[in-house]
C-alpha positions in Angstrom: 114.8 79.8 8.3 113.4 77.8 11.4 117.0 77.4 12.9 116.6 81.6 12.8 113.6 81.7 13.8 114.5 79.3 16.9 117.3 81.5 17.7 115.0 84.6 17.6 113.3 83.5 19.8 115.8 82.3 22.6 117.0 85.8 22.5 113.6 87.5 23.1 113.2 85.0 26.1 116.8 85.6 27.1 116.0 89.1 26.9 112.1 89.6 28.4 113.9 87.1 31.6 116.0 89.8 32.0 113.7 92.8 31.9 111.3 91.0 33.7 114.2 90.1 36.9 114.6 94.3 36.7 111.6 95.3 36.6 110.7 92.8 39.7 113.8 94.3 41.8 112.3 97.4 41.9 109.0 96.3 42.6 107.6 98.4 45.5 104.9 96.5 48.3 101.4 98.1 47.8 98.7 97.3 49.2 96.9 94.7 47.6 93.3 95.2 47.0 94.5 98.9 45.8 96.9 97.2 43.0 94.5 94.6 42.5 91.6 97.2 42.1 94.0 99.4 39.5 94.9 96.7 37.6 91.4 95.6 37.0 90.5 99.3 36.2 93.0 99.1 33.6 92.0 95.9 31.7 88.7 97.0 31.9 89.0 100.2 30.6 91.7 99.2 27.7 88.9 97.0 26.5 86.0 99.4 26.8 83.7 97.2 28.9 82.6 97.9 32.4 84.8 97.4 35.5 85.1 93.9 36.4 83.3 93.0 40.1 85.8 92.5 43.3 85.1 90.7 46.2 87.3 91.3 48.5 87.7 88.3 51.2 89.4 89.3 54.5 92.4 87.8 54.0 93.1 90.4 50.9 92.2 93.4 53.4 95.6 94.3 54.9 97.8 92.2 52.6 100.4 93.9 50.8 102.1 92.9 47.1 104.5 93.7 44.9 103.3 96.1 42.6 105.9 96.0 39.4 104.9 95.9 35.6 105.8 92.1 35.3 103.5 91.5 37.4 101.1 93.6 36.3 101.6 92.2 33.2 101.3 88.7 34.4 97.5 89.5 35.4 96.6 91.4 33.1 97.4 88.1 30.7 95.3 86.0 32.7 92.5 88.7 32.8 93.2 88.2 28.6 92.8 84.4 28.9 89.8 84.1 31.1 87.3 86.5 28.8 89.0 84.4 26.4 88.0 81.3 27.9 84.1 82.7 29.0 83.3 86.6 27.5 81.4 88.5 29.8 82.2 86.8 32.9 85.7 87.9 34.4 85.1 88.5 38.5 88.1 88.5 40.8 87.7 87.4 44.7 89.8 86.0 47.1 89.0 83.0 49.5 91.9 82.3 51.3 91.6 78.9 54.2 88.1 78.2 52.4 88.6 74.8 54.5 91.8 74.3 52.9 
């Protein structure tokens, strides 16, 4: 049973890769506070709770991303793991050369 299980697995990952390497090929660029911003709306409003704060820091103005449900995905799981991590107190902002 756990060699099946193993082997269940592998092909989910096998298979998720795969969707994952289509899904990003037809990824269109967006602009990224927008996709940010709709991505947000819709974690927020999945869960019922009020729309989480952006601050948008002027290296986000003007910056484009790929917009593509992988990725989409990929935040939305980290939005997941953060109100996970500390309820009530998801905020997204970008700070990009903050003396870095």
């Amino acid at each position: 049973m756990i060699a099946q299980l193993h082997r269940c697995r592998a092909i989910v990952s096998r298979t998720l890769r795969a969707a994952g390497r289509e899904r990003l090929e037809a990824a269109a660029a967006v602009p990224a506070e927008a996709e940010i911003r709709r991505i947000l709306a819709l974690w927020s409003g999945a869960r019922g709770r009020s729309r989480v704060p952006v601050v948008a820091g002027a290296s986000l103005r003007g910056a484009r991303m790929l917009s593509a449900p992988v990725l989409e995905a990929a935040l939305i799981n980290l939005l997941d793991n953060a109100e996970s991590a500390a309820p009530g107190t998801v905020a997204a902002g970008s700070w990009a050369g903050a003396g870095r």
